[in-house]
DSSP file (Angstrom, degrees, kcal/mol; ACC not computed):
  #  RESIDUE AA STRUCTURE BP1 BP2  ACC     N-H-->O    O-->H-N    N-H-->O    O-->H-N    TCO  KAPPA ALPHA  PHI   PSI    X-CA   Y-CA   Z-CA
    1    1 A X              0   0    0      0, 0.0    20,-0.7     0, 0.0     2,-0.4   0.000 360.0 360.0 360.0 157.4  -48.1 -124.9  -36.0
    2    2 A X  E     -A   20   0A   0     98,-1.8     2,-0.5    18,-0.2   100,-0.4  -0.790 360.0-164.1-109.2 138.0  -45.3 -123.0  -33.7
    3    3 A X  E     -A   19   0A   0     16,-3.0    16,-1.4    -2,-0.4     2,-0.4  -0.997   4.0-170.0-123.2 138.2  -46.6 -120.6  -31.7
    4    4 A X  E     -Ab  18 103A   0     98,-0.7   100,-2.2    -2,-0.5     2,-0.3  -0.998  10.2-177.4-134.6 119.5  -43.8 -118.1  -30.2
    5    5 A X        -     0   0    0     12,-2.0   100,-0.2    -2,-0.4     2,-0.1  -0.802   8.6-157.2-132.2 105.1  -45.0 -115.8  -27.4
    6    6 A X        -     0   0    0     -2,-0.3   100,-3.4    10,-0.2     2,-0.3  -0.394   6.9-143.6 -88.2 148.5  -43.2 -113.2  -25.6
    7    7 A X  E     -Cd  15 106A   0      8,-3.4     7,-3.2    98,-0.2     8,-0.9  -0.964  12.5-173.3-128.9 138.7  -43.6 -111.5  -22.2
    8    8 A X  E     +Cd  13 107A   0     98,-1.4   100,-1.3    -2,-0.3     2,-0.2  -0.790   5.4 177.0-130.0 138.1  -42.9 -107.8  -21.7
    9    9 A X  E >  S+C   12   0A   0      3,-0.6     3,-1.1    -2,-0.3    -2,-0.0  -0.880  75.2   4.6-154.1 133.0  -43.1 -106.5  -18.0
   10   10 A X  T 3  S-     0   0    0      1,-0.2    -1,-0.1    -2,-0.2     2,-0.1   0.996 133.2 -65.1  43.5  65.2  -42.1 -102.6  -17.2
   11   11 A X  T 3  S+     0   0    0     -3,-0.1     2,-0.4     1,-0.0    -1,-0.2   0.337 118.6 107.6  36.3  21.9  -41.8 -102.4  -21.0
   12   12 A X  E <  S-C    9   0A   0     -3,-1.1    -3,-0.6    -2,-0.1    64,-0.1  -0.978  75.7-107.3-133.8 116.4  -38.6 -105.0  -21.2
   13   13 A X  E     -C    8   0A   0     -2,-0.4    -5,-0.3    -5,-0.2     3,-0.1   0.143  31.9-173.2 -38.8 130.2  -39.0 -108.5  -22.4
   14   14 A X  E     -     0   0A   0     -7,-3.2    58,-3.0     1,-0.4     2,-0.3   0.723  52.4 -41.1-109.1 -30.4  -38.8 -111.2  -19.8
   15   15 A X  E     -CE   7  71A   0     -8,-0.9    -8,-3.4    56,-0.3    -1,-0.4  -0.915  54.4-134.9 165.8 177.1  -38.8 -114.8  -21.4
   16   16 A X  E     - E   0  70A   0     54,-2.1    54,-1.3    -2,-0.3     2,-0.3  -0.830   1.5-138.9-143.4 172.0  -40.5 -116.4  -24.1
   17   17 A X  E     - E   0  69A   0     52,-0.3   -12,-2.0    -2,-0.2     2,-0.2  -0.805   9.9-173.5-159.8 124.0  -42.3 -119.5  -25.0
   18   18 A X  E     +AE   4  68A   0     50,-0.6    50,-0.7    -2,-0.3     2,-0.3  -0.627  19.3 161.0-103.4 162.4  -42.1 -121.6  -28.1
   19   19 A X  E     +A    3   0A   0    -16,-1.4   -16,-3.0    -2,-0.2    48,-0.2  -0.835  33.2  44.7 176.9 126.0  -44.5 -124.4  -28.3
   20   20 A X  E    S-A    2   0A   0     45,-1.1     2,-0.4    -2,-0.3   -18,-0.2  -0.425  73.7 -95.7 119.5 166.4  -45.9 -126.6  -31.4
   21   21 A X        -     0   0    0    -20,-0.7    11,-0.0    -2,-0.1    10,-0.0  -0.945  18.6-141.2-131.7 154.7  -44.2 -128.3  -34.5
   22   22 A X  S    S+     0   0    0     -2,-0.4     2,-0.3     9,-0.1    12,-0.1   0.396  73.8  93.4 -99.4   7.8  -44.1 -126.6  -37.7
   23   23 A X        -     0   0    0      8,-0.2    -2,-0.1     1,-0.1     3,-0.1  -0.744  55.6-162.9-105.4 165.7  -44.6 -129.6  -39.5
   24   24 A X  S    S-     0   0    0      1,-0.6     2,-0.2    -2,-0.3    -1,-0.1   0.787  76.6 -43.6 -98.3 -23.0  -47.7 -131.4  -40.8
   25   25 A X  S >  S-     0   0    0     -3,-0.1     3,-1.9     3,-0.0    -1,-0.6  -0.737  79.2 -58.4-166.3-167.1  -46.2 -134.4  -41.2
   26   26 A X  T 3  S+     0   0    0      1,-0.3     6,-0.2    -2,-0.2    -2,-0.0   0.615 123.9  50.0 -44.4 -48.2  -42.9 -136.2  -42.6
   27   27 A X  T 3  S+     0   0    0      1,-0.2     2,-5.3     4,-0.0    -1,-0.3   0.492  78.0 109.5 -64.9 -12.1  -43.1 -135.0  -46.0
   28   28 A X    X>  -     0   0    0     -3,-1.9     3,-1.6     1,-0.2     4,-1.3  -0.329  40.7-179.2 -94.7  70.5  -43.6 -131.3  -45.4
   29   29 A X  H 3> S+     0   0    0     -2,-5.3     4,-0.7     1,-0.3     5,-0.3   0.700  76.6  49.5 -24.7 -60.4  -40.6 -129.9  -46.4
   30   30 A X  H >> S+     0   0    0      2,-0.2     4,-2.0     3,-0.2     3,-1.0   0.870 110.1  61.4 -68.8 -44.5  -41.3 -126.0  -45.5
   31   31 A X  H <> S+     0   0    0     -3,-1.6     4,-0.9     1,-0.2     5,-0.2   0.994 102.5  42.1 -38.9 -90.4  -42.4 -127.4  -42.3
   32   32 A X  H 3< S+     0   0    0     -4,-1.3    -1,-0.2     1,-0.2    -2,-0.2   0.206 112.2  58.9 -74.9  25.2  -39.0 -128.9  -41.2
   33   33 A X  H <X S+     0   0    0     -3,-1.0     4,-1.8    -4,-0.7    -2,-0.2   0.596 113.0  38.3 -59.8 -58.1  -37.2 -125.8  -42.4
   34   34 A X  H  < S+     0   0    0     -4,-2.0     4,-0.2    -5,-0.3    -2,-0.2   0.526 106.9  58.9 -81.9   5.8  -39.0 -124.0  -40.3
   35   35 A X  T >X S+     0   0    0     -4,-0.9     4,-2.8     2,-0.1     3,-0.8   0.730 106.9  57.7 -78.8 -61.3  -39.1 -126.3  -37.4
   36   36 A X  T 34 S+     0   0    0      1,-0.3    -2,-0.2    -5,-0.2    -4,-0.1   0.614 106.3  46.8 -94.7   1.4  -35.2 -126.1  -37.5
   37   37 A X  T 3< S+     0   0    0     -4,-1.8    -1,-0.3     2,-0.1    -2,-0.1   0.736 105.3  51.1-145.1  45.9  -35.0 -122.7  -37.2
   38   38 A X  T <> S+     0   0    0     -3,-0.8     4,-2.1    -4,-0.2    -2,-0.2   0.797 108.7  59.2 -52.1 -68.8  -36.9 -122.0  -34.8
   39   39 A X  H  X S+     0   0    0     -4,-2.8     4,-0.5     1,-0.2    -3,-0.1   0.476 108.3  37.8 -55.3   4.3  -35.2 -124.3  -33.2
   40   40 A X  H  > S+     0   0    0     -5,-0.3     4,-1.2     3,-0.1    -1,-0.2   0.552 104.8  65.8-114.7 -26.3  -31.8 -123.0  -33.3
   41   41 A X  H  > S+     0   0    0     -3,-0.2     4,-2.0     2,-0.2    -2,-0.2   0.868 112.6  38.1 -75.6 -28.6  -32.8 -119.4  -32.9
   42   42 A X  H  X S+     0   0    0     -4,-2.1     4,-1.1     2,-0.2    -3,-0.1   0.993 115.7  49.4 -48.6 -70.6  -34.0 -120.6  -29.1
   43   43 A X  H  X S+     0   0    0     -4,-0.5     4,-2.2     2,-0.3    -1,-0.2   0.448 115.6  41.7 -24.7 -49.8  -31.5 -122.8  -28.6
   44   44 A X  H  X S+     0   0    0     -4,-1.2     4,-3.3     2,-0.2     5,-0.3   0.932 115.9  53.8 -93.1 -73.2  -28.7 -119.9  -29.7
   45   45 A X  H  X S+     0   0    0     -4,-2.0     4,-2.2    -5,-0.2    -2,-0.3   0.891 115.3  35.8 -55.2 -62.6  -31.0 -117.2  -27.6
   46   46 A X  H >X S+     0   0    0     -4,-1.1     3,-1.6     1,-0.2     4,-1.0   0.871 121.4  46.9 -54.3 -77.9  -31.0 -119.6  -23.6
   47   47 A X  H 3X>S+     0   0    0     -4,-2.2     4,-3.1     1,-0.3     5,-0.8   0.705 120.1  41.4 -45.7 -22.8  -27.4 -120.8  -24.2
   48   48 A X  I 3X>S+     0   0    0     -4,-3.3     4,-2.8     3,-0.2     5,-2.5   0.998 114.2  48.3 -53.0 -60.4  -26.5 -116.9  -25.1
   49   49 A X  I <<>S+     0   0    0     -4,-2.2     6,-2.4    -3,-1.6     5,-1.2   0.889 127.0  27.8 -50.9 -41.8  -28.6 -115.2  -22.5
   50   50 A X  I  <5S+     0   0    0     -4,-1.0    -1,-0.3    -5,-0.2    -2,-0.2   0.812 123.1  43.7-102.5 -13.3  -27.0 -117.7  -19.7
   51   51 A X  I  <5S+     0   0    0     -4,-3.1    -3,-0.2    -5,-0.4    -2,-0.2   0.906 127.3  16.1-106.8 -36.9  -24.0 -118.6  -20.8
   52   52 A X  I  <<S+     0   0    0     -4,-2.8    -3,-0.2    -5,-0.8    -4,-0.1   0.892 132.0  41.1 -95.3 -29.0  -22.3 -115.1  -22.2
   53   53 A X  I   <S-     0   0    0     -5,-2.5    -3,-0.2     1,-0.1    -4,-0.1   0.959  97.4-139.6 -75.2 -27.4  -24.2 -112.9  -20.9
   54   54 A X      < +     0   0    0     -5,-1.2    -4,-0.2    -6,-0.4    -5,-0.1   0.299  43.5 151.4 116.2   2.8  -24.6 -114.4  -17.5
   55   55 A X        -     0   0    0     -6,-2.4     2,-0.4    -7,-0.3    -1,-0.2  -0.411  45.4-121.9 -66.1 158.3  -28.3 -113.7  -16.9
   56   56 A X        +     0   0    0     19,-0.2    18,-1.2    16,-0.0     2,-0.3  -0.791  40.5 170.1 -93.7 159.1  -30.3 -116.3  -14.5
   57   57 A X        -     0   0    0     -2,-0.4     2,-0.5    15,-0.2    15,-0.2  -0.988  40.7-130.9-150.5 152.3  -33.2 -117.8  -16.2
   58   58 A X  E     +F   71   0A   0     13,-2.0    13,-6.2    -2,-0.3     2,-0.3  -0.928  36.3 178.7-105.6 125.3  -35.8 -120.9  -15.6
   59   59 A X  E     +F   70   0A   0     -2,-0.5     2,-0.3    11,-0.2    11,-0.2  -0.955   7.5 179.8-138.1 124.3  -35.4 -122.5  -19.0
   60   60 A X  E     -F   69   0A   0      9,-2.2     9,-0.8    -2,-0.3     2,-0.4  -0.914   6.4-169.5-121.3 149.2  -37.8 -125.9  -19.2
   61   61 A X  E     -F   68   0A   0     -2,-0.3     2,-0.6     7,-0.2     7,-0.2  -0.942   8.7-169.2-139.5 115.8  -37.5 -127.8  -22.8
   62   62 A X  E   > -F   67   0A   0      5,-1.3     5,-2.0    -2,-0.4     4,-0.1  -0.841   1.4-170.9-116.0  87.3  -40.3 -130.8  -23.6
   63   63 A X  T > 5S+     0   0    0     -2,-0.6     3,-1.9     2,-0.2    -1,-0.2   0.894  87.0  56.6 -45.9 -58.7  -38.6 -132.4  -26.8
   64   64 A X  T 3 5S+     0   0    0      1,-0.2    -1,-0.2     2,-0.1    -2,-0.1   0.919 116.1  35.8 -19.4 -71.6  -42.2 -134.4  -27.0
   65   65 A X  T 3 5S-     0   0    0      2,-0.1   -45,-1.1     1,-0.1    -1,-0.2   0.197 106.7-126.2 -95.8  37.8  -43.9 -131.3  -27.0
   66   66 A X  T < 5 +     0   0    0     -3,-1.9     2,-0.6     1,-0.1    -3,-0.2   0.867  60.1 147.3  33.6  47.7  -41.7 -129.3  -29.0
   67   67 A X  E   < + F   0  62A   0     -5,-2.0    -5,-1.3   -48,-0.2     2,-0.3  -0.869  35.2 178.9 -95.9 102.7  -41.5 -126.7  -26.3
   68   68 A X  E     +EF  18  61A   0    -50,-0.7   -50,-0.6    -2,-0.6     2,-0.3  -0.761   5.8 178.9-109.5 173.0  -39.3 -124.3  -25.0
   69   69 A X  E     +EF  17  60A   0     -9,-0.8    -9,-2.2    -2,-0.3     2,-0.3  -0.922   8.1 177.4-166.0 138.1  -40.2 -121.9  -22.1
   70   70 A X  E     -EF  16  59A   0    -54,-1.3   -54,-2.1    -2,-0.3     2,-0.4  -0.915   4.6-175.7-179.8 110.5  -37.6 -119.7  -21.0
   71   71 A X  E     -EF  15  58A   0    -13,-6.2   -13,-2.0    -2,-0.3     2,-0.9  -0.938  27.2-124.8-126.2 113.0  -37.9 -116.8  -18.0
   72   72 A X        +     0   0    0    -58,-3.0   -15,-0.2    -2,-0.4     4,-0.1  -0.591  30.0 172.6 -76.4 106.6  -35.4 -114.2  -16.9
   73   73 A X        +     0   0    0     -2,-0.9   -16,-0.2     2,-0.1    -1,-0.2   0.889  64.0  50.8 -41.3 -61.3  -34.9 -114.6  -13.2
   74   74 A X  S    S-     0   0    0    -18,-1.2     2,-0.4     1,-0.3   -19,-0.1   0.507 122.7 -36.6-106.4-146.9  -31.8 -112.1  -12.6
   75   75 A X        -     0   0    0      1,-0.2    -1,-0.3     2,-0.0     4,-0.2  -0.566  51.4-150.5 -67.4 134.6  -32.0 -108.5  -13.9
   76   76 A X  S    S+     0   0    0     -2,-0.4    -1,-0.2    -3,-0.1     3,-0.2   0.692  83.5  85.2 -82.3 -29.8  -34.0 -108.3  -17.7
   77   77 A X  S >  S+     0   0    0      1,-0.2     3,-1.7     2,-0.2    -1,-0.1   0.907  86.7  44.8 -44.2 -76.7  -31.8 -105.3  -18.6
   78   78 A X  T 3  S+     0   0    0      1,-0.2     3,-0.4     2,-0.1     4,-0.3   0.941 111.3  58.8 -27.0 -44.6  -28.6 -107.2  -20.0
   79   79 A X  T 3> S+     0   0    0     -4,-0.2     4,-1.8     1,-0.2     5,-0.3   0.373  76.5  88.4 -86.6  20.4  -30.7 -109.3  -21.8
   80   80 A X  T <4 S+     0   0    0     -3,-1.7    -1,-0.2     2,-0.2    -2,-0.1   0.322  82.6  57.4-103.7  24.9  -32.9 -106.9  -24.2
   81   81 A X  T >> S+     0   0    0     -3,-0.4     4,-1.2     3,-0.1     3,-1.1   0.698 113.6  46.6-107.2 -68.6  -30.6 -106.8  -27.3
   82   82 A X  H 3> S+     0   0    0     -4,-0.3     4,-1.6     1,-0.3    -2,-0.2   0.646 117.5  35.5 -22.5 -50.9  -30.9 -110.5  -27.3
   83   83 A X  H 3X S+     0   0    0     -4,-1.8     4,-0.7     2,-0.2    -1,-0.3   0.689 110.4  60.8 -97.4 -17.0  -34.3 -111.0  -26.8
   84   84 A X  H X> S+     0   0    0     -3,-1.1     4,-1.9    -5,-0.3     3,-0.7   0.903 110.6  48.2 -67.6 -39.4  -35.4 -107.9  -29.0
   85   85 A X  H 3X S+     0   0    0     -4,-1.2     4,-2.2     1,-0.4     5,-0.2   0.820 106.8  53.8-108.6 -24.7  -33.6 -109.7  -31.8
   86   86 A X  H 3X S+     0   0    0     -4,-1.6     4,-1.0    -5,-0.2    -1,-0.4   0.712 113.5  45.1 -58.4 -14.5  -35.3 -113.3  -31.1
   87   87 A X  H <X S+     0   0    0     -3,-0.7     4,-2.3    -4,-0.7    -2,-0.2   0.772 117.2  45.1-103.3 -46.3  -38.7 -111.6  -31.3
   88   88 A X  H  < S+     0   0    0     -4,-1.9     4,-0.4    -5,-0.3    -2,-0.2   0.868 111.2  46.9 -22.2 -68.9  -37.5 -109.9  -34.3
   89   89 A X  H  X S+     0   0    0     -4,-2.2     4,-2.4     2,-0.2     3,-0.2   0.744 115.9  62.2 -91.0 -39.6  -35.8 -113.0  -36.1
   90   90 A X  H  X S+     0   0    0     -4,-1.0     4,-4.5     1,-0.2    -2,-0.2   0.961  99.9  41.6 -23.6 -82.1  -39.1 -114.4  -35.1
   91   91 A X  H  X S+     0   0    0     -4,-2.3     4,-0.7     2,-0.2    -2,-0.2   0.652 110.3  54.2 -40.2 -38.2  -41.3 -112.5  -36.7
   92   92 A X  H  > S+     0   0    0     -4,-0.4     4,-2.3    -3,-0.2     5,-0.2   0.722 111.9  56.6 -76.6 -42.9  -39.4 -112.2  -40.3
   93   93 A X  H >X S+     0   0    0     -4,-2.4     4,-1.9     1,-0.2     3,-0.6   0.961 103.0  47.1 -67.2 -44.2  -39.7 -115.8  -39.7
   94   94 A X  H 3< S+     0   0    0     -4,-4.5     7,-0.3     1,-0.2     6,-0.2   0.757 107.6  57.0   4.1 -80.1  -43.4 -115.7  -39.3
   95   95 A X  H 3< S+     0   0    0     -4,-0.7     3,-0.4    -5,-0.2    -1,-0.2   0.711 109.4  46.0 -44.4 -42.3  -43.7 -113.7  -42.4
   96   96 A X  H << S+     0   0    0     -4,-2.3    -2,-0.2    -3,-0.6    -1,-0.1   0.732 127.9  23.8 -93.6 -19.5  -41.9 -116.3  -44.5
   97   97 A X  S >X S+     0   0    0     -4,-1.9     4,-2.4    -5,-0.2     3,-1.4  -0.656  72.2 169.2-144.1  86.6  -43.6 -119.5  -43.4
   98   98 A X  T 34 S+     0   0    0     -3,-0.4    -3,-0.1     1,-0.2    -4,-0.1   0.711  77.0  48.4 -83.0  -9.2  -46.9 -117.5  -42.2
   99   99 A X  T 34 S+     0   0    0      1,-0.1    -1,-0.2   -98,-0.0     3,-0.1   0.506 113.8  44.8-107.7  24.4  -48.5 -121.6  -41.8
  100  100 A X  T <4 S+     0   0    0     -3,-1.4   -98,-1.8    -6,-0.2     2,-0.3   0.572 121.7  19.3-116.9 -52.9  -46.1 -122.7  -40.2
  101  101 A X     <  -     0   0    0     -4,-2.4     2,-0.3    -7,-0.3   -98,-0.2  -0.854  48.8-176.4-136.1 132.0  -45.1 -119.9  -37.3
  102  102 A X        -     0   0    0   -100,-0.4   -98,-0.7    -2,-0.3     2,-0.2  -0.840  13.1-151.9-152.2-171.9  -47.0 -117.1  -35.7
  103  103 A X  B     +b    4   0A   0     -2,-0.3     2,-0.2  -100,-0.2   -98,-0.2  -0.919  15.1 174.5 161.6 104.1  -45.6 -114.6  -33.2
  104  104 A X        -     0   0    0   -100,-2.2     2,-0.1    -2,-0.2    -2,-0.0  -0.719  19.1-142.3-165.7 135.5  -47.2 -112.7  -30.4
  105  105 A X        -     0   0    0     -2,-0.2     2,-0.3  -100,-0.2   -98,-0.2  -0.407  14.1-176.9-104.7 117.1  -46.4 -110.3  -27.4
  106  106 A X  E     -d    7   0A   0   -100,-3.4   -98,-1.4    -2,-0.1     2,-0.4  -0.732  14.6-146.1-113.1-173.9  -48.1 -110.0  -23.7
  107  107 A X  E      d    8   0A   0     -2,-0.3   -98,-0.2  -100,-0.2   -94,-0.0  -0.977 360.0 360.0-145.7 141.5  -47.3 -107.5  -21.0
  108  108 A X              0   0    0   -100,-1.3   -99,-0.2    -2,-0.4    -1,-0.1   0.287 360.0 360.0-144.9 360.0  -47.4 -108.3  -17.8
């Protein structure tokens, strides 16, 4: 299972962390759909956040442990269209492969 968990501080989304594989093993077709896009919605969310918008971030990625982890250093402000719509695109995804994915929000 994927677990995707977002961190809200002064009510604006700060970074995220995906962690787990959505498959159960080779054969599991709904698995590695939903394994790859997850993985492309991250991917597509860092290289956005730092590369057009500019924002700093600590982004650490363990391909072993199918992880990404992924914190906005600079100002969070820029970044909240972006990240509203990964948590979002999350979430639908969730909904559509609900043994696969689940999706949940701290504040800090």
């Amino acid at each position: 299972m994927t677990r995707a968990v977002f961190t809200r501080s002064g009510g604006l989304l700060t970074g995220f962390s995906v962690t787990g594989h959505c498959t159960a093993d080779g054969g599991d077709e709904a698995g590695r759909i939903a394994c790859a896009a997850v993985s492309s919605a991250a991917y597509m969310t860092a290289n956005t956040l730092t590369e057009i918008i500019g924002a700093a971030a600590d982004i650490q990625v363990d391909e072993a442990e199918g992880a990404m982890r992924l914190a906005v250093t600079s100002d969070p402000a820029p970044c909240q269209a972006l990240l509203e719509g990964f948590l979002l695109h999350m979430q639908q995804l969730a909904r559509m492969y609900e043994q696969q994915i689940e999706v949940h929000a701290e504040v800090r």
